[in-house]
N, C-alpha and C positions, 0 to 999 in steps of 0.2 A: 504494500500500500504506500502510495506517493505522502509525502510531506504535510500536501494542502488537506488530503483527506485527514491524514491523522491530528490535525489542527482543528476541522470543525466543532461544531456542537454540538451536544447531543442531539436534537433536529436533523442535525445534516447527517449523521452516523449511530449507530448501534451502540451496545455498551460490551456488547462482546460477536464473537464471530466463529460458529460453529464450522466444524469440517466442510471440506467441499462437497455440494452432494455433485449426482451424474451433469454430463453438457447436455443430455438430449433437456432435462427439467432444467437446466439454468438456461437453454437457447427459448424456452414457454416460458419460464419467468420475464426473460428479456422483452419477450413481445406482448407480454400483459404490459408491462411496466411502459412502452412506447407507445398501442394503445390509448392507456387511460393518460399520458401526458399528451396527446397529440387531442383527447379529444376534452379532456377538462382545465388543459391550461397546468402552467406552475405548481408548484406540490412543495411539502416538504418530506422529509425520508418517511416518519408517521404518518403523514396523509395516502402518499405513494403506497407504503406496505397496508392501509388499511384499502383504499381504494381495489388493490388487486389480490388483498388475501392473501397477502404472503407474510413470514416471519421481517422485522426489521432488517435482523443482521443477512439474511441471505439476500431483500431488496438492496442493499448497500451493498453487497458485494458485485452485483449482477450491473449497477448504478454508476460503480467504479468502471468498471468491464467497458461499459457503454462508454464512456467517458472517456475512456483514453484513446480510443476510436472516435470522438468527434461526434457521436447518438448522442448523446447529451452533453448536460452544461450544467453547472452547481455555483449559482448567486451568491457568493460570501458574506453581501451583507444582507440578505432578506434569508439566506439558508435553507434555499429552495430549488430542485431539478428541475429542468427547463429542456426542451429539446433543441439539440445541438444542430448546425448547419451539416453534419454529412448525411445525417437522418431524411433531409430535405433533400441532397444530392440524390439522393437512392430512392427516393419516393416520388421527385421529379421524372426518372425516368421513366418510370409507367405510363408517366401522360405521353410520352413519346412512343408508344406502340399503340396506343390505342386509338380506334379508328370506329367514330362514333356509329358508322354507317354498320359496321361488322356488330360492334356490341350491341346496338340494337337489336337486330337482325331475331336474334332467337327471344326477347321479349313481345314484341310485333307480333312472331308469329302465335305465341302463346296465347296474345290479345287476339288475334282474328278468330283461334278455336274456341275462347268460350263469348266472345260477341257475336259471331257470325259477321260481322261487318270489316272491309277494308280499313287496315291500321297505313298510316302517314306519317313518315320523319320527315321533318324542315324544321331551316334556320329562319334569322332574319340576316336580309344582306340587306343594305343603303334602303331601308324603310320599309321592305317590300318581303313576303315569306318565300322563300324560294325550297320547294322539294324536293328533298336526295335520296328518298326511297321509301318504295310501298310495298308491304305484301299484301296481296291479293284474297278476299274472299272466295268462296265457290260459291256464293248465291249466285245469280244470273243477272242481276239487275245489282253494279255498284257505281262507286264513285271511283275514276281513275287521274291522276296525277303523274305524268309524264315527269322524270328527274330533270331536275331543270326548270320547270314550272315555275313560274312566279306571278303571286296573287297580292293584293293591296293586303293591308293588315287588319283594317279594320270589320274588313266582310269576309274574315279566314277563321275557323275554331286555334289554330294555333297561332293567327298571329294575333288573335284578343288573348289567348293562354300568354303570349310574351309580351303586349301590354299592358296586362295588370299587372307580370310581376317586374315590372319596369317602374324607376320613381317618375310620378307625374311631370316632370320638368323634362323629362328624355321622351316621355309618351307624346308628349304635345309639340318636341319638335319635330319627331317622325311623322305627326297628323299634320301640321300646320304643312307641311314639305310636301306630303302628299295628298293632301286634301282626303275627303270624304264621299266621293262618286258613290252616286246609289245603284244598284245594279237589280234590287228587287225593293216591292213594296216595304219588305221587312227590311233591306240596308239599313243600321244603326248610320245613316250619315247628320244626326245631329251630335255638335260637339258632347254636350251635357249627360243626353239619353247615350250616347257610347260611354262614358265614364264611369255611370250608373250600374250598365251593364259590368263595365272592369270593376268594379266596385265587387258586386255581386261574383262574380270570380275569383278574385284574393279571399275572400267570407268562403266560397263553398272548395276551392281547390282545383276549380276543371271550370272549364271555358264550351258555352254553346252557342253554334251558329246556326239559326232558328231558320234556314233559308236565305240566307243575307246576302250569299254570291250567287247560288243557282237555286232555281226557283224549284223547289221536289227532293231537294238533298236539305242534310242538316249534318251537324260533326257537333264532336265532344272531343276536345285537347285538353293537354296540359305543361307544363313544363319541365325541363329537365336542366339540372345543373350542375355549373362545375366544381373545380376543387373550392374554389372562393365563394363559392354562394350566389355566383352570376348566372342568371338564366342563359342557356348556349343555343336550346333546341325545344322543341316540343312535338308530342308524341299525339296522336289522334286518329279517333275510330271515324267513318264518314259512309253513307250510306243514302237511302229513299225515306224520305219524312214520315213515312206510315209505319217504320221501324223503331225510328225514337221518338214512339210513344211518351206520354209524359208520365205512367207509370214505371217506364223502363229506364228512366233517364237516370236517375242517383243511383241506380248499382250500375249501368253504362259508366256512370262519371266515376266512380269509386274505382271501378276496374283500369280503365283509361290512366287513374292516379298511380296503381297501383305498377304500370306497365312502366311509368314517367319515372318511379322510385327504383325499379330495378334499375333502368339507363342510365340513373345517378348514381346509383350508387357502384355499377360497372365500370364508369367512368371515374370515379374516386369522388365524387361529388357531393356538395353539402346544401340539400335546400336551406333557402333564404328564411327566415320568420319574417312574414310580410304583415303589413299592419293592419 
């Protein structure tokens, strides 16, 4: 044990330090211990060994380990673990293999076998939702989206899913830039009555386009996010209006959420707490 260790306080260290147990259970201690610091913030050695259920003295040994490897980091004067910069090194590079189109891919398909309705991945590029991939229903009668597609945002189930979880100051310059063209009687192209509706989507979780682009279709989106809490994409079922019924709509939208949480959570990603 280095110097600075053996200098801390009892916060920052044990009062004694039993034999080593096996590496397979100190490489699970390790990753408990990187876990609960990655997802609750700062700790001290007590919080850390309470948190993950381990003895002090073996979390301190495991805390050291990490640490001189650059996984962690120990505040001298608050006396608290913190995670280190190589930790981030190595947790960065997974967002470099992953390729949202592919992780989706096997959530999508899951959604179209218990909805029966075409599922749709799209971004938002320069204000506008642009489609990168759909799996197909086997009804006979669906909605299809050509990759590459791109729809206004306002008369799109995923592009109201990424304006609500958008702050009102970014939402209103994508509207003002792109205006509100009505394209059906149902088009939300009033400022206020669209906000309403965003409103009403942050409150329930999923986004519905009641016929707003095509007149006989309706969708239920949602969004999906990244490592920062940033909406990136959103996931949505789409279909013939006689299908989302308005008894079927909250478990359509609950599933649609639940398709958006696996993408996130694929992708390493942290939904936002929206207000």
């Amino acid at each position: 044990m280095n110097e600075i260790a053996q200098n801390r306080r009892a916060r920052g260290r044990p009062r004694s330090a039993p034999a080593d147990v096996g590496s397979v259970q100190a490489i699970d201690r390790a990753v408990v211990l990187l876990r609960s610091l990655a997802r609750d913030g700062d700790a001290t050695l007590t919080e850390l060994a309470d948190r993950a259920n381990v003895p002090a003295s073996s979390a301190h040994r495991v805390l050291v380990s990490l640490q001189s490897h650059g996984m962690v980091d120990f505040a001298d004067a608050t006396q608290e673990w913190q995670i280190g910069v190589e930790a981030f090194r190595i947790g960065s590079a997974f967002t470099r293999r992953t390729n949202i189109v592919d992780v989706a891919r096997e959530p999508m398909r899951r959604l179209v076998e218990d909805t029966g309705e075409t599922a749709n991945l799209a971004i938002e590029d320069g204000g506008e939702v642009v489609f990168l991939a759909q799996v197909d229903t086997a009804n006979p009668i669906r909605a299809f989206f050509r990759a590459g597609t791109r729809v206004p945002m306002h008369s799109s189930g995923i592009g109201k899913a990424l304006l609500s979880a958008y702050d009102r100051a970014r939402a209103d310059k994508i509207l003002r830039r792109q205006g509100l063209p009505e394209f059906t009687a149902k088009t939300l192209s009033d400022p206020e009555a669209l906000h309403e509706d965003l409103s009403r989507t942050r409150a329930r979780g999923w986004s519905f386009d009641d016929e707003e682009r095509y007149q006989g279709m309706r969708c239920i989106a949602a969004p999906v996010w990244n490592v920062h809490g940033d909406p990136i994409a959103g996931v949505s079922i789409s279909g013939p209006a006689v299908r989302f019924d308005a008894a079927s709509l909250d478990g359509k939208g609950a599933r649609v959420m639940q398709a958006a949480a696996e993408i996130t959570e694929a992708m390493g990603g942290t939904p936002a707490r929206l207000p």
